[in-house]
N, C-alpha and C positions, 0 to 999 in steps of 0.2 A: 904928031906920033906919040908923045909923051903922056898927052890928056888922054889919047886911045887906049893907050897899055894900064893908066890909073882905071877907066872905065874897066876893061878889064877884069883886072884884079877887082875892083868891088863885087863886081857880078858873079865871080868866083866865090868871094868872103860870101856876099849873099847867100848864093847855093847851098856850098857849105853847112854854115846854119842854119835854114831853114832844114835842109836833111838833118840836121844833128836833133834839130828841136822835134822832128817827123821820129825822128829812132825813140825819143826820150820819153813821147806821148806813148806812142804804141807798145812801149817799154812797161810803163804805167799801168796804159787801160788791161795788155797782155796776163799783168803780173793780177786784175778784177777778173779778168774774163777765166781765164783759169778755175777759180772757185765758186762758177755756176753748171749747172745742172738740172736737163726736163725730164722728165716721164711722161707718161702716155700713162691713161688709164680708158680699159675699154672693156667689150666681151669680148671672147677669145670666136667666135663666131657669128654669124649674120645669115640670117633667113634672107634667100635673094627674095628682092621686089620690097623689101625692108627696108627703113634705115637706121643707120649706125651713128652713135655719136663717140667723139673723140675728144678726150677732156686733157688737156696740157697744162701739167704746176712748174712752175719755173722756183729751181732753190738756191739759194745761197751759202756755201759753206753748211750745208745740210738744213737749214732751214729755209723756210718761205720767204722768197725774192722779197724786196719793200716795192712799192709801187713806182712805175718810171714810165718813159716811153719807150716801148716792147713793139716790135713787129712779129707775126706768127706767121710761117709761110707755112702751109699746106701739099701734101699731093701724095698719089698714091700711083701704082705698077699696071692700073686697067687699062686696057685699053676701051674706047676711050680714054686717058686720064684726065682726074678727077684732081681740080686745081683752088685753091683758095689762099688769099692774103689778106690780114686781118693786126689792125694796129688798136695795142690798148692800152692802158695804164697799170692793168693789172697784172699779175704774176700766173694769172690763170688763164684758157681760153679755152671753147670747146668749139668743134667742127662737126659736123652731123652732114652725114652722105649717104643718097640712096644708090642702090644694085637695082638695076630696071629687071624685069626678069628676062626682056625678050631683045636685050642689050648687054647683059652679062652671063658668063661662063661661068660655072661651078670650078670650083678653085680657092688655095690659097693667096692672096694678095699682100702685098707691104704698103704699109700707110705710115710717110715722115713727116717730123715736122721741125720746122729752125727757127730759133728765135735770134733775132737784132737787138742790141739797144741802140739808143741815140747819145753818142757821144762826138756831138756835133756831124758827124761823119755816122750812118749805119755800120755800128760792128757786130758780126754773131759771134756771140756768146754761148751757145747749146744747141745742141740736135739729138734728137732719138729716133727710134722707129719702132714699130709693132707688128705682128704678125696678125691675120684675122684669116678665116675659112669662110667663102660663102657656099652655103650648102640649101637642100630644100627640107632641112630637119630642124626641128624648133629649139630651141634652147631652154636654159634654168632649172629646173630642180624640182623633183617631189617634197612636199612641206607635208608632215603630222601635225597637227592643230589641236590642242585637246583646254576647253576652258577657254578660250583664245589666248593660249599659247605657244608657241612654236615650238618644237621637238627639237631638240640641237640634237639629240644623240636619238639611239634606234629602240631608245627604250618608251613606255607607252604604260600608261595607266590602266590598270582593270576596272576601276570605276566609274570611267568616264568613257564618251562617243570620243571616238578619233575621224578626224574631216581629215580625209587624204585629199591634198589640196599639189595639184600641179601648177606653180610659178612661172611664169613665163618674164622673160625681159621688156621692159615698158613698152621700147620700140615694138617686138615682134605681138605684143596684147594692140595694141593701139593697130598695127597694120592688118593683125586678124581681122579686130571688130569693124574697121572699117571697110574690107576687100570679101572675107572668109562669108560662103553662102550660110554653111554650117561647121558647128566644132561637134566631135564627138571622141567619147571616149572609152576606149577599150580596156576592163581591169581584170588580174587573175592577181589570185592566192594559190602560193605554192604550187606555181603550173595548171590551176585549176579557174577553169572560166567563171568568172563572176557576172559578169554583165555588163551592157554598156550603158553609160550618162551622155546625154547632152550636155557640153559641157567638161569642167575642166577638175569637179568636185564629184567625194564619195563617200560616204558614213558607215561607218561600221564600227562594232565594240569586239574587245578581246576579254572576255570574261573570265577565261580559266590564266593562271597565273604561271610564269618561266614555262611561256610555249614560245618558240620562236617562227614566224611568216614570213616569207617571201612576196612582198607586194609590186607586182608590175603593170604596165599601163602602158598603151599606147594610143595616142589622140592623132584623131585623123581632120586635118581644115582642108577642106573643099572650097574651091573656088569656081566651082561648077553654075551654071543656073537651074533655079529650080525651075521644072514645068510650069508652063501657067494653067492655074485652075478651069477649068472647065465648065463654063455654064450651063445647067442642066432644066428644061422646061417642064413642068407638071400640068396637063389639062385634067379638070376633073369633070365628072358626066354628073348632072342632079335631073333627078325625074320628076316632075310634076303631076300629079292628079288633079284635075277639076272634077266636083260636083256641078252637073246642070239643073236651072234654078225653076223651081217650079209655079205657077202662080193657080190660085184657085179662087172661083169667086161665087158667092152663095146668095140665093136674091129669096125675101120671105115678103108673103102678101099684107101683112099687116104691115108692115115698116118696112116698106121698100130702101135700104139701106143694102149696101154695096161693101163689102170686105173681102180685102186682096191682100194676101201670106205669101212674102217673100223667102225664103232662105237659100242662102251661100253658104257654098260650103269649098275649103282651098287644104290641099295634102302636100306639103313637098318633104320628100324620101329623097337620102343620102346614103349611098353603097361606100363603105369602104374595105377593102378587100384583107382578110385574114391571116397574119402568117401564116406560113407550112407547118405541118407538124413534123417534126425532128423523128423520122423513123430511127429503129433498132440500127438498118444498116448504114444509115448515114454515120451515128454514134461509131459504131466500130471502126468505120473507115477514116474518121477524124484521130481516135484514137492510136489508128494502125500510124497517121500521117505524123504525131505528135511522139510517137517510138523510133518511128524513122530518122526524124528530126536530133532525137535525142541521141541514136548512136551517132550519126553521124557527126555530131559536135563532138562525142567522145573520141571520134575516129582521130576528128581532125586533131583534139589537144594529145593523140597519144596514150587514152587513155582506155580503161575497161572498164564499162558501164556498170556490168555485175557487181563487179567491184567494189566501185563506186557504192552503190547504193550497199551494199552490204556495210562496207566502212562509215556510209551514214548513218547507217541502223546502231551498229557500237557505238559511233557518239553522240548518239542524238540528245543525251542530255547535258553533255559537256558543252557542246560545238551548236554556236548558230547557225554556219552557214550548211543550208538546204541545196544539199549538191543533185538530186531530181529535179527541181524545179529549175535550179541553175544551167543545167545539162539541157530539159528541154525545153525553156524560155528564159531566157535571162531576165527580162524584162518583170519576171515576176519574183524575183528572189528579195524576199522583205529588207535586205542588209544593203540594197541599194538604191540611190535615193536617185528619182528623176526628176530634171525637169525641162519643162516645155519638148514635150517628145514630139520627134519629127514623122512626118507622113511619111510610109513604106516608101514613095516614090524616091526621098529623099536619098537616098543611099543604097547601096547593095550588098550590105555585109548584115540585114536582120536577122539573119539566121546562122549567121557564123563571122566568128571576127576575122580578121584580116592578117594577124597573126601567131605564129607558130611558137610558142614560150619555149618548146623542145630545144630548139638551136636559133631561137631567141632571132628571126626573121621575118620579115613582113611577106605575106603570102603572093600578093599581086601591088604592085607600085603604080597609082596614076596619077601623070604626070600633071594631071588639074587638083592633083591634092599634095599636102606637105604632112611629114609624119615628125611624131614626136614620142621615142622611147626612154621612159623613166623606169627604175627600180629605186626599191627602199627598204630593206631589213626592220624586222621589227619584232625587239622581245618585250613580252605581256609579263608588268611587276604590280605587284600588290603594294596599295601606297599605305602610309604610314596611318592607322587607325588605333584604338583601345588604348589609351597613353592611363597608365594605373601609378601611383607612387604609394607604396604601403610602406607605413613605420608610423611613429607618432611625429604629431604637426607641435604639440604643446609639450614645449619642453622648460623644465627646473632651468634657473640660471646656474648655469657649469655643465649640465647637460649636455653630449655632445649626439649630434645631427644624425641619423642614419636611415634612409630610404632608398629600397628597392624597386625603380624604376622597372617599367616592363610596357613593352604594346605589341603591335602585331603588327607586319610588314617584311615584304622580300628585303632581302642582304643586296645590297649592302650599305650599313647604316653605320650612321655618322650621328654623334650629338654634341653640343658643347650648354653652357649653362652661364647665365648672370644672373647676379645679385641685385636686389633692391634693398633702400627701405621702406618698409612695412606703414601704411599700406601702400599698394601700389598695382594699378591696371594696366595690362599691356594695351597698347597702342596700333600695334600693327607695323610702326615704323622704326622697331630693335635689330639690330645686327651683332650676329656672332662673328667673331675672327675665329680661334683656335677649336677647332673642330679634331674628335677623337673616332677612332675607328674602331667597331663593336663587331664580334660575330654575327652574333644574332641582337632581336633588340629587348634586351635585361642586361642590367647593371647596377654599381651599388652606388649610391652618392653618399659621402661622408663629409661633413663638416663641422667646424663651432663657431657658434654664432652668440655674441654678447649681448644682442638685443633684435629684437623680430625684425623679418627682414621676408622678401619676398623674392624667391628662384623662377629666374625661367629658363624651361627646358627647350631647346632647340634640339628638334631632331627631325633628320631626311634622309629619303635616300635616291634614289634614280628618279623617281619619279612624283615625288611629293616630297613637303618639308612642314611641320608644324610644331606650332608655337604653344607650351603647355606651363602654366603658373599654378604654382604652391607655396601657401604662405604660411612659416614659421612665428609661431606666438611663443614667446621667452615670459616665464612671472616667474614673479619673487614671492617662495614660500615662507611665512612664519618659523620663527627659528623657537623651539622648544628645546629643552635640558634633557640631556641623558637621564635613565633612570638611575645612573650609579650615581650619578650627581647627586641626587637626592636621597635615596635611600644609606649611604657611606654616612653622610654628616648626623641622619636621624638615627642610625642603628649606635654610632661611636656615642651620642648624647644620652639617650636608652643606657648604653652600658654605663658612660663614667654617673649618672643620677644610680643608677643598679649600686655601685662601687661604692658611692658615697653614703649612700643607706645603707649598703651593709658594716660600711665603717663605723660609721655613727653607733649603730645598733651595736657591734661589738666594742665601741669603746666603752658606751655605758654599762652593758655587760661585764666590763671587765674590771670597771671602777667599782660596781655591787662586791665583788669577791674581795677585793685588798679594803681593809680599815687600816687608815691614820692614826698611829696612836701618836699623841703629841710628849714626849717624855720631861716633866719636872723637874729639871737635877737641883739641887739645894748645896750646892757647891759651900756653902759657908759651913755647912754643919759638917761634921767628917764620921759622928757616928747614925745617919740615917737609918733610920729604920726602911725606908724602901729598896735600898740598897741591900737587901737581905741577901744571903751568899746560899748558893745553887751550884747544886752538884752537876757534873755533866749529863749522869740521865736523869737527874729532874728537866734539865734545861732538854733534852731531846724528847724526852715525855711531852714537854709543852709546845717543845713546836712541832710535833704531830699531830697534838689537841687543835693549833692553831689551824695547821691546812683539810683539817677536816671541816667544811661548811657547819653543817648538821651540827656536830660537837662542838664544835666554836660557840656557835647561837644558841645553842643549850647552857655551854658552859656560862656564855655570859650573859642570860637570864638567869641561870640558878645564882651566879656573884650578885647579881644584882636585887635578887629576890632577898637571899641568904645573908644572915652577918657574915663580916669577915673571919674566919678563922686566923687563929693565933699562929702568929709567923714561928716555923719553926727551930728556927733561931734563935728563939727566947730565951735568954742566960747566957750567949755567945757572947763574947768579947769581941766589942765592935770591932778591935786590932784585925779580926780574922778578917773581915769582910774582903770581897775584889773588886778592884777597881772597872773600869769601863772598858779596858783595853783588855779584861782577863777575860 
């Protein structure tokens, strides 16, 4: 009993732990599983007799799972249900199911899917689900194509054809081309019948600029069979004429010789019979037939013929589209492009489409055809042309930049500009970032630039964008002296040489008028006769004789000429005489 009750308790302890260690695992994996995450990506609808596919990303804490082993389980609300299980390595998996048409019901369906990992034990880690509608109406989108490129927005080029191109989803292309007897396609402009294409394409240009279209379309696939052609037998009648052969034979008595003249003759005549000639009244009555036809398509789009044709008449030079030709044969309206037209047998709507644009409804529904309704908005812009830069390209160093940018093109416009060095070719392969918003397209660009250098101009707008280079040439002018520089230094030189001549000139002038007289004083003797004693007006008498030139130069030729006269002093007592200082 004792070994029983230890048994026991082990097997106890056992349990225990292994639950403890089961709690601690799923604890673990619980605390991974957590921060996974799938989606579904699909189309939000499904042409029945189609198929659909289902693509599942598995993420991790918002990124892409790492690769493991994944189980994807499948299925979806049809009845039938539509069942699949699918193990991979990858983070992704896609599922593709067909809608049989004469096994499924028009409806919305739920399609889920779960995914496992392998943590030794299958645990799921995500599930999602999706909605989808299967219907008998086609999917995807109207596409503008212009250059071969795609139109993101509703705006459209005036220089250019636009390919109105309807996209269908791969599946539902692939299930047409391999089930569909025929596709067709029904198009109007602004409620107004344009015509139909075989096919899923239509060309047309908008020439006049900031007009806005309303483009709608409706494609019809048939899954009808066509008639089988008809063998037709031609016997033709040919008339023969024979000529009967005649022989003749002529016998002469000198030369009995014998001559026999055959001739054949064979006519075969072939009839072949005339067309009718096209009377007066047949002409009218084709004509009556081809008026009829025409109101009646106006009747049916709603509209008035008179109208019509009058409102053609006012823009027939603006507007391409030929709404008479369009009203009474589609087929013939130059703006739309066919191909591989089908035989009248083909269909029953040659003479009128199938639907009503008024309240935008298909006229008759059969059920051996699937319809497909697009619309697309579309304003006509003028793209960016005449790119002009006026100002001067050659500029002085220190010179600064200024050009008056200018082109032509609808608003609204955008430009931005880089700099090169000079020289420099654009590539094709330059991108602007910082883009500037302009009313219209003229602006000023101002710059300084210390050495040549080459601008490119970016500018676009809705519907175009081009690339425009002008290159700036910087030189260095010759540097030459003011004229004050030069004439200041010559005129100041001129004057002080003027200055100095005139100095000069008067000082010798002035040295001519004073004489030096150098005076002998004889200091030793005391009664000098030179020292002869002068009265005040003798001595003013003679210095007035002195400042007079003329009398000077007279006086002292005639002393020099003349003896001296006797001083009149003579018998004075030398006592009187005055000294130097009297």
């Amino acid at each position: 009993q004792a070994e029983a009750k230890m048994q026991v308790l082990k097997q106890h302890s056992y349990r225990r732990l292994h639950l403890l260690i089961n709690v601690f695992l799923y604890c673990v994996i619980w605390s991974g599983v957590e921060a996974y995450n799938v989606q579904i990506q699909s189309s939000d609808s499904v042409l029945i007799g189609s198929t659909i596919n289902f693509t599942a990303t598995l993420y991790d804490d918002g990124n892409i799972a790492s690769n493991a082993e994944y189980r994807y389980t499948w299925r979806d609300n049809a009845n039938p249900e539509h069942y699949g299980v699918f193990s991979s390595t990858k983070p992704t998996n896609t599922w593709s199911i067909a809608y049989p048409k004469n096994k499924t019901k028009y409806g919305q369906y739920r399609v889920q899917v779960t995914v496992e990992k392998d943590y030794i034990i299958w645990i799921k880690i995500a599930t999602s689900s999706v909605n989808i509608e299967v219907s008998d109406t086609l999917g995807g989108q109207m596409q503008l194509i212009q250059d071969g490129n795609v139109r993101q927005k509703e705006y459209v080029s005036t220089k250019a054809i636009v390919n109105h191109s309807i996209d269908l989803p791969e599946e539902e292309k692939s299930y047409l081309m391999e089930n569909a007897t025929y596709i067709q396609t029904f198009w109007f402009q602004n409620c107004t019948y344009l015509g139909v294409t075989d096919g899923l394409n239509y060309q047309a240009s908008y020439g006049e600029p900031e007009q806005v279209y309303e483009i709608e379309a409706l494609v019809v696939a048939s899954f009808e069979k066509l008639p089988e052609p008809v063998t037709t037998t031609t016997t033709t009648t040919t008339t023969t004429t024979t000529t009967t052969t005649t022989t003749t034979t002529t016998t002469t008595t000198p030369k009995p010789t014998t001559s026999t003249t055959t001739t054949t003759s064979s006519t075969t005549t072939s009839t072949t019979p005339k067309p009718a000639t096209r009377t007066k009244r047949d002409t009218l009555a084709a004509d009556k037939e081809i008026a009829e036809m025409a109101h009646a398509n106006a009747a049916l789009l709603g509209l008035n013929l008179t109208a019509a044709l009058q409102q053609q008449n006012k823009n027939n030079n603006s507007s391409a589209l030929n709404i008479s030709s369009v009203l009474v044969n589609p087929k013939l309206s130059s703006n739309v492009k066919h191909y591989n037209l089908l035989p009248a047998t083909a269909t029953l709507f040659d003479n009128q489409p199938p639907f009503n644009c008024v309240n935008k409804s298909v006229i008759a529904r059969d059920p051996m055809k699937v319809y497909g309704y697009y619309k697309r908005l579309i304003v006509s812009k003028s793209p960016i042309t005449n790119f002009t830069a006026d100002g001067k390209i050659w500029l002085q160093h220190g010179d600064i930049l200024s050009l008056n940018i200018k082109c032509k093109g609808s608003a609204k416009i955008k430009y931005c500009s880089l700099v090169y060095n000079a020289p420099y070719n654009a590539t094709g392969n330059e991108s602007c970032s910082y883009y500037y918003d302009v009313d219209e397209c003229e602006f000023n660009y101002s710059r300084y630039f210390s050495e040549s250098k080459t601008v490119l101009f970016f500018i676009r707008n809705d519907v175009s964008e081009t690339v425009n280079q002008v290159t700036i040439n910087i030189y260095e002018a010759k540097r030459q002296s003011q004229l004050s520089v030069v004439v200041v230094p010559v005129s100041c030189t001129l004057v002080a040489i003027i200055l100095v001549v005139f100095g000069v000139s008067y000082y010798l002038q002035s040295r001519n008028r004073f004489n030096v007289e150098v005076a002998d004083f004889n200091f030793g003797e005391t009664q000098s006769v030179d020292m002869e004693y002068k009265t005040f007006h003798q001595r003013l008498i003679e210095s007035i004789r002195d400042v007079l030139p003329t009398r000077r130069q007279f006086t002292r030729s005639n002393s020099d000429l003349g003896p001296e006269p006797d001083s009149p002093g003579v018998g004075i007592d030398s006592n009187l005489r005055y000294n130097t200082m009297n």
